[in-house]
C-alpha positions in Angstrom: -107.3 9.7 17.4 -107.3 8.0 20.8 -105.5 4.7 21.0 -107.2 1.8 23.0 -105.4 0.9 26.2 -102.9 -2.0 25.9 -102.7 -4.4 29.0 -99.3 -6.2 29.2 -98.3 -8.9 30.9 -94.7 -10.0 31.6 -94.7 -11.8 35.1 -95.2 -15.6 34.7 -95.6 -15.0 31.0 -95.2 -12.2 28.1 -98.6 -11.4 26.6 -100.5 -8.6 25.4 -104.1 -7.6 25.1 -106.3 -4.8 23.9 -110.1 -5.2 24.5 -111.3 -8.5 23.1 -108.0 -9.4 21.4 -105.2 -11.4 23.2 -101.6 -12.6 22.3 -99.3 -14.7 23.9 -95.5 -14.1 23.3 -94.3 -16.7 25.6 -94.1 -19.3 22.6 -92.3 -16.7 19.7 -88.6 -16.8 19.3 -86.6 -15.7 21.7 -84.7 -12.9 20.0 -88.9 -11.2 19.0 -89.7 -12.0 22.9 -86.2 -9.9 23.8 -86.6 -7.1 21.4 -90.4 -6.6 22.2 -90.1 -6.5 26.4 -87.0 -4.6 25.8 -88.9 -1.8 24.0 -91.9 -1.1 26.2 -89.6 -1.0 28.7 -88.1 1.3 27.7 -91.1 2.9 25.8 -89.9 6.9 27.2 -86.9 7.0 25.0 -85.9 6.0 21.4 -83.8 3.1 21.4 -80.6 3.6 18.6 -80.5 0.3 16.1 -77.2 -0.4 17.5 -78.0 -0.7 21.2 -80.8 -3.2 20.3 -78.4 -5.5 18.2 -75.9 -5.6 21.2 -79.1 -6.3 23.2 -79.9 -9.3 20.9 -76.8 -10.1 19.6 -74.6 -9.9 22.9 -72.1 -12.4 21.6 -70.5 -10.6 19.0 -69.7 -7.3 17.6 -72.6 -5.3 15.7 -72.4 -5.3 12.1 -74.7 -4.8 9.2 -75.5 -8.3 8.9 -77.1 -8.0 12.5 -78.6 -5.1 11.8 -80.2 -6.1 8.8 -81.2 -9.2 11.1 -82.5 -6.6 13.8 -85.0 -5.0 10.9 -85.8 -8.7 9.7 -87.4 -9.3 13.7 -88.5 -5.9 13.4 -91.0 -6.8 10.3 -92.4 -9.9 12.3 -93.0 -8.5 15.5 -94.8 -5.6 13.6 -97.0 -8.4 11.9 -97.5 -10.3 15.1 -98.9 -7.8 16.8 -101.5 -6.8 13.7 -103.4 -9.9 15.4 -104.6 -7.0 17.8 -106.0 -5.2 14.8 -104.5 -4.3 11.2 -101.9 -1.5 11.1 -101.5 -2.0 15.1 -97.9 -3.2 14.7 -96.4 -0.1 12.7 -98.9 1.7 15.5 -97.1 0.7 18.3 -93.5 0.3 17.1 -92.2 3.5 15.5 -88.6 4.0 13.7 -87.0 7.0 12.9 -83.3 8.6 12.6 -81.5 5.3 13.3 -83.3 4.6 16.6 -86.5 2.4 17.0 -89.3 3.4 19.8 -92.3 1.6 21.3 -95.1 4.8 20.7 -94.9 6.3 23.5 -98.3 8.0 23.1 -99.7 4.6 23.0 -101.5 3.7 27.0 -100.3 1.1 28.6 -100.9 -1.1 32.2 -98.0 -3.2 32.7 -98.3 -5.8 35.4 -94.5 -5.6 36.5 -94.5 -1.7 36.4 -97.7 -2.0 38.6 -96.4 -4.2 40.9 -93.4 -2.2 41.7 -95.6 1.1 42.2 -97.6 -0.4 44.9 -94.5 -2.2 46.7 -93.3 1.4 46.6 -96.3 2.7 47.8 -96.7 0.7 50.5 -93.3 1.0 52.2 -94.3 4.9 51.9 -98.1 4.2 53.3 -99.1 4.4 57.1 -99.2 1.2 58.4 -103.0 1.0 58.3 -102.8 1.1 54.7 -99.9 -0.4 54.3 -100.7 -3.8 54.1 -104.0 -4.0 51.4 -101.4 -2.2 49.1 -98.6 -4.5 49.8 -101.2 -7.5 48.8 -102.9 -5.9 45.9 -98.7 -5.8 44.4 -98.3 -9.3 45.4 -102.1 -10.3 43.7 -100.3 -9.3 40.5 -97.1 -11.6 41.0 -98.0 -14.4 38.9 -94.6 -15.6 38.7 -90.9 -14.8 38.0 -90.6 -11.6 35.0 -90.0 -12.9 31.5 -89.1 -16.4 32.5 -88.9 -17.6 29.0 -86.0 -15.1 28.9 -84.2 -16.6 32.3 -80.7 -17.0 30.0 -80.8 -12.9 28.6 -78.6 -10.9 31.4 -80.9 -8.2 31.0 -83.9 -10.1 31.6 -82.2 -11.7 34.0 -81.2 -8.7 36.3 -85.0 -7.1 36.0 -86.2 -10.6 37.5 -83.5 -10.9 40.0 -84.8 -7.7 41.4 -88.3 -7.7 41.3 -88.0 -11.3 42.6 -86.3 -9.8 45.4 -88.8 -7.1 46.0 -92.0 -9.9 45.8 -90.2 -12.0 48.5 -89.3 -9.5 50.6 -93.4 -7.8 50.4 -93.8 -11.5 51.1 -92.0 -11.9 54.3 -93.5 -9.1 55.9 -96.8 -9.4 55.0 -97.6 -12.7 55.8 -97.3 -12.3 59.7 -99.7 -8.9 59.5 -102.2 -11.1 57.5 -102.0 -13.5 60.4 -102.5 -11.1 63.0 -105.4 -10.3 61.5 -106.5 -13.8 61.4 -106.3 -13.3 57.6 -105.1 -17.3 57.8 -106.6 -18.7 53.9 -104.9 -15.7 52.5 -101.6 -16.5 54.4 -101.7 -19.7 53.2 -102.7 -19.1 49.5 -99.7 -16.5 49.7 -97.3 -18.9 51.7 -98.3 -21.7 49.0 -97.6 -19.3 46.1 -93.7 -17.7 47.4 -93.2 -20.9 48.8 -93.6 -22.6 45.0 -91.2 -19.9 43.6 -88.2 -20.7 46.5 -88.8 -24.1 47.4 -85.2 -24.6 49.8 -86.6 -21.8 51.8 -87.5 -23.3 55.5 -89.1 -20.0 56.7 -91.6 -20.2 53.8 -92.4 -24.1 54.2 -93.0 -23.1 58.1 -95.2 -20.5 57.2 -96.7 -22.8 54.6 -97.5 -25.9 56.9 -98.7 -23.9 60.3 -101.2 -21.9 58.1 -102.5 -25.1 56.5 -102.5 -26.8 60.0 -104.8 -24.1 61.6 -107.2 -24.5 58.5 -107.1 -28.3 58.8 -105.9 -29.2 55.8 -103.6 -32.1 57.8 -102.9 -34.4 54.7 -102.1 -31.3 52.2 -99.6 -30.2 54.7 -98.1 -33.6 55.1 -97.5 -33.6 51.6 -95.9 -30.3 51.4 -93.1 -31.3 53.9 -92.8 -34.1 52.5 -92.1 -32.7 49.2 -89.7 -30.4 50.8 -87.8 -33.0 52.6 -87.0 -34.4 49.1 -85.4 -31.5 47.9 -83.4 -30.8 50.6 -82.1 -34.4 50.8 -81.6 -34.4 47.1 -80.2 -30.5 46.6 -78.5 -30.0 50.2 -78.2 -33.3 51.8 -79.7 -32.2 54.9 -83.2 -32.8 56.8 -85.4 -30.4 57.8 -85.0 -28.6 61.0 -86.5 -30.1 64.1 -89.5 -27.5 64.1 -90.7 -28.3 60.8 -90.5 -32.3 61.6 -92.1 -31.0 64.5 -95.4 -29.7 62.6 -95.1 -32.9 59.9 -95.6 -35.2 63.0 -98.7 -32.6 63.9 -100.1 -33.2 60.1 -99.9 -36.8 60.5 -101.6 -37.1 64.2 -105.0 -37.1 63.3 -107.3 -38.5 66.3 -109.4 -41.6 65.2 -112.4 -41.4 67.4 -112.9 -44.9 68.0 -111.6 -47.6 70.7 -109.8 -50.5 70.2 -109.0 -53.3 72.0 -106.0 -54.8 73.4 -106.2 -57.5 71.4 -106.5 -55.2 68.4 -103.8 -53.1 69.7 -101.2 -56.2 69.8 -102.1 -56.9 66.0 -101.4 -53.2 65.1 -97.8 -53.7 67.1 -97.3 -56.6 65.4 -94.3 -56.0 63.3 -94.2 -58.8 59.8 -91.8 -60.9 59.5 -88.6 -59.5 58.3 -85.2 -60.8 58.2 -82.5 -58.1 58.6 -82.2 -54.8 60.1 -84.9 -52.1 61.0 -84.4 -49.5 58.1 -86.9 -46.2 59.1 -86.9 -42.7 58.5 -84.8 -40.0 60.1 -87.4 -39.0 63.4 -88.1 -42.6 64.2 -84.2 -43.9 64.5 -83.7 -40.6 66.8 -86.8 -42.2 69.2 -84.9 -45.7 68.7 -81.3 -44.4 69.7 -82.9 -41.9 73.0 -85.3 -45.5 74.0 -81.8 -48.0 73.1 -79.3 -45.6 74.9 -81.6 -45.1 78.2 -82.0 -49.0 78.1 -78.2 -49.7 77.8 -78.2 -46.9 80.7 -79.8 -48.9 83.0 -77.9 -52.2 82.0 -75.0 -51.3 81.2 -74.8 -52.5 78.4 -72.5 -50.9 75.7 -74.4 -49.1 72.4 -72.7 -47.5 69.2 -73.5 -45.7 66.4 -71.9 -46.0 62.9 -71.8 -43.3 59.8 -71.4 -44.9 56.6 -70.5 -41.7 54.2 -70.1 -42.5 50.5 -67.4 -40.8 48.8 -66.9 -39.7 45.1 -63.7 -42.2 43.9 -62.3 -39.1 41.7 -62.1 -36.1 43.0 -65.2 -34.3 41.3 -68.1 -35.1 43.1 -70.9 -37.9 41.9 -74.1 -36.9 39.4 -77.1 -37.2 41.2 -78.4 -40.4 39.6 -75.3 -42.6 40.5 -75.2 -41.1 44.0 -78.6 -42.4 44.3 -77.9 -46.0 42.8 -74.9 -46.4 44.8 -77.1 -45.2 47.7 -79.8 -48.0 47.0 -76.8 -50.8 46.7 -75.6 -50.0 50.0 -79.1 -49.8 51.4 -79.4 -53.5 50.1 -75.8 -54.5 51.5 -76.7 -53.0 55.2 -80.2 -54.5 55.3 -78.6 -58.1 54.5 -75.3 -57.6 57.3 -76.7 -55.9 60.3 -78.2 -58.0 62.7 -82.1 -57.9 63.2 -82.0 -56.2 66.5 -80.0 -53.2 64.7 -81.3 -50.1 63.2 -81.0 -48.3 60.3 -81.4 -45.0 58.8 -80.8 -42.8 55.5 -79.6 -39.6 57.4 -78.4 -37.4 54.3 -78.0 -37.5 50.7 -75.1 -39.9 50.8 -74.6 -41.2 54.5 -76.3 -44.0 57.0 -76.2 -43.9 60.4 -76.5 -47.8 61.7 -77.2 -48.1 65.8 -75.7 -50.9 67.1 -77.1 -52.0 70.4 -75.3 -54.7 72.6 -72.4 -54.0 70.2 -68.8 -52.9 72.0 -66.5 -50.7 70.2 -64.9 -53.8 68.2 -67.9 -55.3 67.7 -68.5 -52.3 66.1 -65.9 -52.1 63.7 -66.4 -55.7 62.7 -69.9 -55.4 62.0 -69.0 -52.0 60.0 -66.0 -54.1 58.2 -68.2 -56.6 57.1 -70.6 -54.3 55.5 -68.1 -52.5 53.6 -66.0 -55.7 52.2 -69.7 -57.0 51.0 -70.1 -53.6 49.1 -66.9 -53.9 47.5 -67.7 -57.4 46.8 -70.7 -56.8 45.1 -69.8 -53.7 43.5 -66.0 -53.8 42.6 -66.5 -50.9 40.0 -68.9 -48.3 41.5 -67.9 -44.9 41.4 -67.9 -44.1 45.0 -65.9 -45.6 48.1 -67.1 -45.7 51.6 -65.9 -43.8 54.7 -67.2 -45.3 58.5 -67.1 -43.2 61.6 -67.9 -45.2 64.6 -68.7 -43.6 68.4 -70.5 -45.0 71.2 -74.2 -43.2 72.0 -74.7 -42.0 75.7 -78.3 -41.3 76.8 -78.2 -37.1 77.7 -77.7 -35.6 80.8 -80.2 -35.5 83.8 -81.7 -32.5 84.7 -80.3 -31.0 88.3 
Protein backbone atom coordinates (compact mmCIF):
# COMPACT_ATOMS: atom_id res chain seq x y z
CA UNK A 1 0.00 0.00 0.00
CA UNK A 2 1.00 3.51 -0.94
CA UNK A 3 1.98 5.76 1.99
CA UNK A 4 0.70 9.43 2.01
CA UNK A 5 3.44 12.05 1.47
CA UNK A 6 4.83 13.48 4.71
CA UNK A 7 5.82 17.31 4.53
CA UNK A 8 8.50 18.22 7.17
CA UNK A 9 9.49 21.16 8.37
CA UNK A 10 12.75 21.82 10.34
CA UNK A 11 13.83 25.54 9.39
CA UNK A 12 12.40 28.07 11.91
CA UNK A 13 10.57 25.15 13.55
CA UNK A 14 10.32 21.07 13.64
CA UNK A 15 6.85 20.12 12.45
CA UNK A 16 5.27 17.47 10.45
CA UNK A 17 2.19 17.15 8.38
CA UNK A 18 0.35 14.67 6.22
CA UNK A 19 -2.80 15.89 4.35
CA UNK A 20 -5.18 17.48 6.88
CA UNK A 21 -3.17 16.50 9.96
CA UNK A 22 -0.35 18.70 11.50
CA UNK A 23 2.15 18.48 14.47
CA UNK A 24 4.37 20.67 15.89
CA UNK A 25 7.58 19.29 17.64
CA UNK A 26 9.03 22.55 18.52
CA UNK A 27 7.40 22.26 22.16
CA UNK A 28 8.34 18.16 22.91
CA UNK A 29 11.38 17.43 24.97
CA UNK A 30 14.41 17.95 23.65
CA UNK A 31 15.95 14.56 23.66
CA UNK A 32 12.26 13.26 21.28
CA UNK A 33 13.00 16.57 19.11
CA UNK A 34 16.97 15.19 18.71
CA UNK A 35 16.15 11.55 18.14
CA UNK A 36 13.27 12.43 15.61
CA UNK A 37 15.29 15.14 13.19
CA UNK A 38 18.20 12.89 13.72
CA UNK A 39 16.39 9.92 12.07
CA UNK A 40 14.86 11.42 8.92
CA UNK A 41 17.96 12.73 8.39
CA UNK A 42 19.41 10.12 8.11
CA UNK A 43 16.28 8.13 6.88
CA UNK A 44 18.80 6.05 3.96
CA UNK A 45 20.52 4.00 6.51
CA UNK A 46 19.62 2.11 9.78
CA UNK A 47 20.87 3.91 12.69
CA UNK A 48 22.54 1.17 15.41
CA UNK A 49 20.91 1.73 19.20
CA UNK A 50 24.22 2.73 20.23
CA UNK A 51 24.99 5.61 17.88
CA UNK A 52 21.68 7.20 18.79
CA UNK A 53 22.31 7.07 22.70
CA UNK A 54 25.83 8.74 22.09
CA UNK A 55 23.74 11.13 19.91
CA UNK A 56 21.31 11.86 22.92
CA UNK A 57 23.37 11.03 25.68
CA UNK A 58 26.74 12.89 24.54
CA UNK A 59 27.87 13.33 28.08
CA UNK A 60 28.51 10.04 29.20
CA UNK A 61 29.36 6.59 28.15
CA UNK A 62 26.46 4.28 26.72
CA UNK A 63 25.09 1.78 28.95
CA UNK A 64 21.95 -0.17 29.23
CA UNK A 65 20.35 2.29 31.42
CA UNK A 66 20.60 4.75 28.32
CA UNK A 67 19.53 2.41 26.16
CA UNK A 68 16.66 1.38 27.88
CA UNK A 69 16.07 5.30 28.15
CA UNK A 70 16.68 5.48 24.20
CA UNK A 71 13.56 2.66 23.75
CA UNK A 72 11.58 4.68 26.54
CA UNK A 73 11.72 8.06 23.78
CA UNK A 74 11.37 5.60 21.21
CA UNK A 75 7.67 4.50 22.55
CA UNK A 76 6.55 8.28 22.81
CA UNK A 77 7.77 9.58 19.68
CA UNK A 78 5.96 6.42 18.09
CA UNK A 79 2.70 7.59 19.98
CA UNK A 80 3.23 11.29 19.11
CA UNK A 81 3.26 10.80 15.81
CA UNK A 82 -0.16 8.37 15.79
CA UNK A 83 -1.75 12.03 15.98
CA UNK A 84 -1.17 11.81 12.05
CA UNK A 85 -3.29 8.64 12.04
CA UNK A 86 -3.34 5.31 14.25
CA UNK A 87 -0.44 2.96 13.63
CA UNK A 88 1.49 5.90 11.80
CA UNK A 89 4.25 5.94 14.45
CA UNK A 90 5.37 2.16 14.24
CA UNK A 91 4.78 3.15 10.22
CA UNK A 92 7.35 5.49 10.04
CA UNK A 93 9.90 4.38 12.68
CA UNK A 94 11.05 0.84 12.16
CA UNK A 95 13.54 -1.26 14.40
CA UNK A 96 15.29 -4.19 13.72
CA UNK A 97 18.76 -6.15 14.46
CA UNK A 98 19.91 -3.56 16.99
CA UNK A 99 19.54 -0.57 14.74
CA UNK A 100 16.40 1.81 14.55
CA UNK A 101 15.38 3.46 10.93
CA UNK A 102 12.97 6.15 9.85
CA UNK A 103 10.96 3.91 6.77
CA UNK A 104 12.70 4.73 4.25
CA UNK A 105 9.90 3.68 1.82
CA UNK A 106 7.88 6.35 3.52
CA UNK A 107 7.76 9.95 0.95
CA UNK A 108 8.97 12.71 2.26
CA UNK A 109 9.51 16.79 1.28
CA UNK A 110 11.83 18.24 3.62
CA UNK A 111 12.15 21.98 3.62
CA UNK A 112 15.96 21.98 4.61
CA UNK A 113 16.78 19.20 2.09
CA UNK A 114 14.79 21.33 -0.49
CA UNK A 115 16.49 24.34 0.16
CA UNK A 116 19.89 22.99 -0.22
CA UNK A 117 18.88 21.29 -3.76
CA UNK A 118 17.98 24.51 -5.31
CA UNK A 119 20.98 26.54 -3.76
CA UNK A 120 22.84 23.74 -5.51
CA UNK A 121 20.95 24.10 -8.45
CA UNK A 122 21.36 27.40 -8.91
CA UNK A 123 25.07 27.81 -8.62
CA UNK A 124 24.96 25.00 -11.44
CA UNK A 125 22.05 27.07 -13.58
CA UNK A 126 22.88 29.63 -16.44
CA UNK A 127 22.57 32.85 -15.12
CA UNK A 128 19.17 33.44 -16.69
CA UNK A 129 17.84 30.87 -14.45
CA UNK A 130 19.88 31.24 -11.95
CA UNK A 131 18.39 33.67 -9.94
CA UNK A 132 14.29 32.43 -9.66
CA UNK A 133 16.03 29.19 -8.33
CA UNK A 134 18.28 30.92 -5.97
CA UNK A 135 14.87 32.82 -4.56
CA UNK A 136 12.54 29.92 -4.65
CA UNK A 137 15.53 28.21 -1.94
CA UNK A 138 15.56 31.34 -0.04
CA UNK A 139 11.28 31.42 -0.01
CA UNK A 140 11.71 28.22 1.99
CA UNK A 141 14.24 29.73 4.68
CA UNK A 142 11.94 30.51 7.41
CA UNK A 143 14.58 30.73 9.88
CA UNK A 144 17.73 29.11 11.42
CA UNK A 145 17.39 24.68 11.21
CA UNK A 146 16.20 23.16 14.42
CA UNK A 147 16.63 26.22 16.61
CA UNK A 148 15.08 24.60 19.56
CA UNK A 149 18.09 22.33 19.21
CA UNK A 150 20.76 25.43 19.02
CA UNK A 151 22.81 23.67 22.28
CA UNK A 152 23.04 19.83 20.36
CA UNK A 153 26.64 19.95 18.32
CA UNK A 154 25.03 18.08 15.78
CA UNK A 155 22.17 20.29 15.28
CA UNK A 156 24.40 22.83 15.68
CA UNK A 157 26.90 22.06 12.79
CA UNK A 158 23.75 21.33 10.10
CA UNK A 159 22.58 25.03 11.09
CA UNK A 160 25.90 26.56 11.01
CA UNK A 161 26.08 25.42 7.38
CA UNK A 162 22.96 25.89 5.92
CA UNK A 163 23.03 29.32 7.69
CA UNK A 164 25.96 29.84 5.79
CA UNK A 165 24.69 28.76 2.50
CA UNK A 166 21.15 31.13 3.00
CA UNK A 167 23.47 34.16 3.63
CA UNK A 168 25.67 33.64 1.05
CA UNK A 169 22.34 32.92 -1.73
CA UNK A 170 21.53 36.09 0.07
CA UNK A 171 24.30 38.24 -0.72
CA UNK A 172 24.31 37.58 -4.24
CA UNK A 173 20.89 37.67 -4.99
CA UNK A 174 19.83 40.72 -3.66
CA UNK A 175 21.85 43.05 -6.07
CA UNK A 176 20.44 40.92 -9.29
CA UNK A 177 16.86 41.49 -7.80
CA UNK A 178 17.72 45.12 -7.78
CA UNK A 179 18.93 45.24 -11.18
CA UNK A 180 15.96 44.07 -12.08
CA UNK A 181 14.21 46.63 -10.25
CA UNK A 182 12.82 43.74 -8.25
CA UNK A 183 13.07 46.55 -5.13
CA UNK A 184 9.88 45.11 -2.62
CA UNK A 185 11.37 41.69 -2.96
CA UNK A 186 14.88 43.10 -2.10
CA UNK A 187 13.65 44.61 0.72
CA UNK A 188 11.34 41.84 2.10
CA UNK A 189 14.62 39.62 1.61
CA UNK A 190 17.09 42.30 3.05
CA UNK A 191 14.44 42.66 6.05
CA UNK A 192 14.34 38.90 6.55
CA UNK A 193 18.66 38.02 6.52
CA UNK A 194 19.01 41.18 7.94
CA UNK A 195 16.61 39.88 11.21
CA UNK A 196 18.69 36.58 11.31
CA UNK A 197 22.44 38.69 11.48
CA UNK A 198 21.57 41.84 12.98
CA UNK A 199 25.57 43.29 13.44
CA UNK A 200 25.87 42.85 9.73
CA UNK A 201 26.32 46.63 8.17
CA UNK A 202 26.09 45.27 4.57
CA UNK A 203 22.63 43.82 5.27
CA UNK A 204 21.20 47.04 7.26
CA UNK A 205 22.63 49.02 3.96
CA UNK A 206 20.86 46.91 1.82
CA UNK A 207 17.89 47.02 4.22
CA UNK A 208 17.51 50.92 4.50
CA UNK A 209 18.35 51.99 0.58
CA UNK A 210 15.68 49.46 -0.48
CA UNK A 211 13.12 50.81 1.99
CA UNK A 212 14.25 54.45 0.99
CA UNK A 213 13.48 53.90 -2.77
CA UNK A 214 9.97 52.45 -1.73
CA UNK A 215 9.40 55.36 0.63
CA UNK A 216 8.99 53.78 3.56
CA UNK A 217 11.17 56.89 5.35
CA UNK A 218 10.01 56.36 9.04
CA UNK A 219 10.32 52.29 8.78
CA UNK A 220 13.84 52.77 7.71
CA UNK A 221 14.59 55.30 10.46
CA UNK A 222 13.58 52.77 12.80
CA UNK A 223 15.61 50.11 11.41
CA UNK A 224 18.90 52.06 11.89
CA UNK A 225 18.00 53.05 14.67
CA UNK A 226 17.50 49.73 16.05
CA UNK A 227 20.81 48.82 14.71
CA UNK A 228 22.66 51.56 16.17
CA UNK A 229 21.60 50.14 19.53
CA UNK A 230 23.09 46.98 19.10
CA UNK A 231 26.18 48.01 17.88
CA UNK A 232 26.64 50.48 20.75
CA UNK A 233 25.52 47.86 23.20
CA UNK A 234 27.31 44.60 21.56
CA UNK A 235 30.45 46.45 19.84
CA UNK A 236 30.71 49.77 21.19
CA UNK A 237 31.00 51.42 17.98
CA UNK A 238 28.57 53.58 15.61
CA UNK A 239 27.56 52.93 12.45
CA UNK A 240 29.62 53.74 9.52
CA UNK A 241 29.32 57.12 7.99
CA UNK A 242 27.28 55.76 4.93
CA UNK A 243 24.65 54.25 6.86
CA UNK A 244 24.26 57.66 9.08
CA UNK A 245 24.39 58.94 5.87
CA UNK A 246 20.98 57.19 4.65
CA UNK A 247 19.42 57.63 8.47
CA UNK A 248 19.76 61.45 7.88
CA UNK A 249 18.03 60.66 4.26
CA UNK A 250 14.99 58.72 6.28
CA UNK A 251 14.57 61.59 8.51
CA UNK A 252 14.57 64.52 5.78
CA UNK A 253 11.26 64.44 4.74
CA UNK A 254 10.13 67.85 2.81
CA UNK A 255 7.16 69.62 4.64
CA UNK A 256 5.47 71.37 1.79
CA UNK A 257 4.53 74.40 3.53
CA UNK A 258 6.20 77.98 4.32
CA UNK A 259 6.99 79.45 7.30
CA UNK A 260 7.82 82.54 8.50
CA UNK A 261 10.79 84.13 10.02
CA UNK A 262 9.13 84.76 12.86
CA UNK A 263 8.09 81.12 12.98
CA UNK A 264 11.52 80.09 12.08
CA UNK A 265 13.11 81.96 15.22
CA UNK A 266 10.61 79.98 17.54
CA UNK A 267 11.64 76.66 15.95
CA UNK A 268 15.57 77.80 16.72
CA UNK A 269 14.58 78.67 19.95
CA UNK A 270 16.50 76.34 22.06
CA UNK A 271 14.44 75.93 26.14
CA UNK A 272 15.98 76.92 28.75
CA UNK A 273 18.58 74.58 29.97
CA UNK A 274 21.24 74.93 32.50
CA UNK A 275 24.41 72.87 31.72
CA UNK A 276 26.07 71.43 28.71
CA UNK A 277 24.64 70.54 25.16
CA UNK A 278 24.42 66.62 25.38
CA UNK A 279 23.31 65.33 21.47
CA UNK A 280 23.83 62.45 19.52
CA UNK A 281 26.97 61.31 17.69
CA UNK A 282 26.31 63.24 13.90
CA UNK A 283 25.29 66.40 15.49
CA UNK A 284 28.57 66.97 17.93
CA UNK A 285 30.66 66.12 14.64
CA UNK A 286 28.58 69.35 12.91
CA UNK A 287 29.31 71.25 16.31
CA UNK A 288 33.11 70.41 16.50
CA UNK A 289 33.73 71.17 12.18
CA UNK A 290 31.25 74.77 12.88
CA UNK A 291 33.42 75.40 16.58
CA UNK A 292 36.87 74.54 15.04
CA UNK A 293 36.37 76.81 11.78
CA UNK A 294 35.13 79.56 14.21
CA UNK A 295 38.17 79.31 16.55
CA UNK A 296 39.99 79.20 13.00
CA UNK A 297 39.16 82.53 12.24
CA UNK A 298 39.65 83.91 15.84
CA UNK A 299 42.06 82.27 17.09
CA UNK A 300 40.78 81.15 19.64
CA UNK A 301 42.05 77.88 21.21
CA UNK A 302 39.33 74.60 21.08
CA UNK A 303 39.87 71.03 22.73
CA UNK A 304 38.31 67.90 22.81
CA UNK A 305 38.17 65.52 25.87
CA UNK A 306 37.52 61.51 25.92
CA UNK A 307 36.16 60.39 29.11
CA UNK A 308 36.68 56.30 28.85
CA UNK A 309 35.25 54.31 31.79
CA UNK A 310 37.30 51.46 32.87
CA UNK A 311 36.41 48.12 34.60
CA UNK A 312 38.20 48.63 38.36
CA UNK A 313 39.19 44.72 38.27
CA UNK A 314 40.51 43.36 35.55
CA UNK A 315 37.47 41.41 34.00
CA UNK A 316 35.48 43.66 32.18
CA UNK A 317 31.90 45.23 33.48
CA UNK A 318 28.26 43.37 32.82
CA UNK A 319 26.30 45.21 30.65
CA UNK A 320 23.81 46.59 33.13
CA UNK A 321 26.42 48.28 35.43
CA UNK A 322 28.36 49.62 32.43
CA UNK A 323 25.18 51.31 31.50
CA UNK A 324 24.39 52.69 35.16
CA UNK A 325 27.72 53.94 35.58
CA UNK A 326 27.36 55.43 32.04
CA UNK A 327 24.05 57.30 33.11
CA UNK A 328 25.92 58.61 36.46
CA UNK A 329 28.61 60.17 34.49
CA UNK A 330 26.18 61.54 31.98
CA UNK A 331 24.51 63.30 35.14
CA UNK A 332 28.08 64.40 36.50
CA UNK A 333 29.17 65.97 32.91
CA UNK A 334 25.79 67.70 32.27
CA UNK A 335 26.07 69.50 35.80
CA UNK A 336 30.28 70.52 35.37
CA UNK A 337 30.69 71.52 31.80
CA UNK A 338 30.00 74.93 31.08
CA UNK A 339 26.74 75.76 28.99
CA UNK A 340 28.59 76.80 25.97
CA UNK A 341 30.26 73.14 25.89
CA UNK A 342 29.18 70.13 24.18
CA UNK A 343 28.62 66.74 24.84
CA UNK A 344 28.33 63.48 23.35
CA UNK A 345 27.91 59.55 24.12
CA UNK A 346 30.47 58.37 21.39
CA UNK A 347 30.70 54.44 22.35
CA UNK A 348 29.43 52.06 24.78
CA UNK A 349 31.62 53.44 27.62
CA UNK A 350 33.25 56.74 26.47
CA UNK A 351 32.24 60.71 26.08
CA UNK A 352 33.83 62.98 24.04
CA UNK A 353 33.19 66.69 25.70
CA UNK A 354 34.34 69.84 23.17
CA UNK A 355 35.61 72.44 24.87
CA UNK A 356 35.46 75.73 22.99
CA UNK A 357 37.45 78.90 24.30
CA UNK A 358 39.09 76.29 26.58
CA UNK A 359 43.23 76.18 26.42
CA UNK A 360 45.02 73.05 27.14
CA UNK A 361 44.91 73.71 31.07
CA UNK A 362 41.69 74.85 30.95
CA UNK A 363 41.16 71.70 29.75
CA UNK A 364 42.49 69.52 32.19
CA UNK A 365 40.84 71.48 34.94
CA UNK A 366 37.53 71.30 33.55
CA UNK A 367 38.20 67.41 32.83
CA UNK A 368 39.58 67.26 36.69
CA UNK A 369 36.67 68.66 38.04
CA UNK A 370 34.38 66.22 36.39
CA UNK A 371 36.20 63.24 37.43
CA UNK A 372 36.71 64.28 41.29
CA UNK A 373 32.63 64.94 41.29
CA UNK A 374 32.28 61.32 39.94
CA UNK A 375 34.28 59.96 42.54
CA UNK A 376 32.58 62.07 44.93
CA UNK A 377 29.29 60.94 44.15
CA UNK A 378 30.13 57.49 43.52
CA UNK A 379 33.03 56.31 45.79
CA UNK A 380 32.12 52.60 45.23
CA UNK A 381 31.21 52.14 41.48
CA UNK A 382 32.85 49.49 39.75
CA UNK A 383 34.52 51.41 37.07
CA UNK A 384 37.24 54.23 37.18
CA UNK A 385 37.65 56.93 34.57
CA UNK A 386 40.44 57.39 32.00
CA UNK A 387 40.60 61.30 30.20
CA UNK A 388 42.43 61.89 26.94
CA UNK A 389 42.57 65.48 26.11
CA UNK A 390 43.82 67.06 22.40
CA UNK A 391 43.12 70.30 20.86
CA UNK A 392 40.70 70.07 17.51
CA UNK A 393 42.08 71.83 14.32
CA UNK A 394 39.51 72.58 11.54
CA UNK A 395 40.86 70.18 8.28
CA UNK A 396 43.02 71.16 5.64
CA UNK A 397 42.01 73.50 2.67
CA UNK A 398 41.84 72.19 -0.54
CA UNK A 399 44.87 73.37 -3.06
Amino acid sequence: MALTPLNIQMLGGFSLSREDARISVGGRPQKLCLLLSFLILERPRPVPWEELAGLIWRDKSVDSSSLNALKAILHRARSWLDQLGEGTGRTLILTRQGCCQWNPEQPVTLDAEEFSRLIRAGEQAPAEERLELWVRALELYRGDFLPALGSCPWAASVSADLHEKYLRASLQVLPLLDGQGRTQEAAELAGSVFALEPLREDLCQWRLETLLRLERHKEAAQTYEGFQERLLASQGIMPSDRLRELYRKAQNRRDPRAISPVALLERLQEPPHPGALLCDYDFFRIVCHSMARMAARSGEPLHVALISVQPVKDAPLPRHSLDRVMDHLQDVIRRHLRQGDAATRCSASQFALLLPQATYANGQMICSRITQAFVRQFPHSPAVLRVSLQPLRPGRKEK
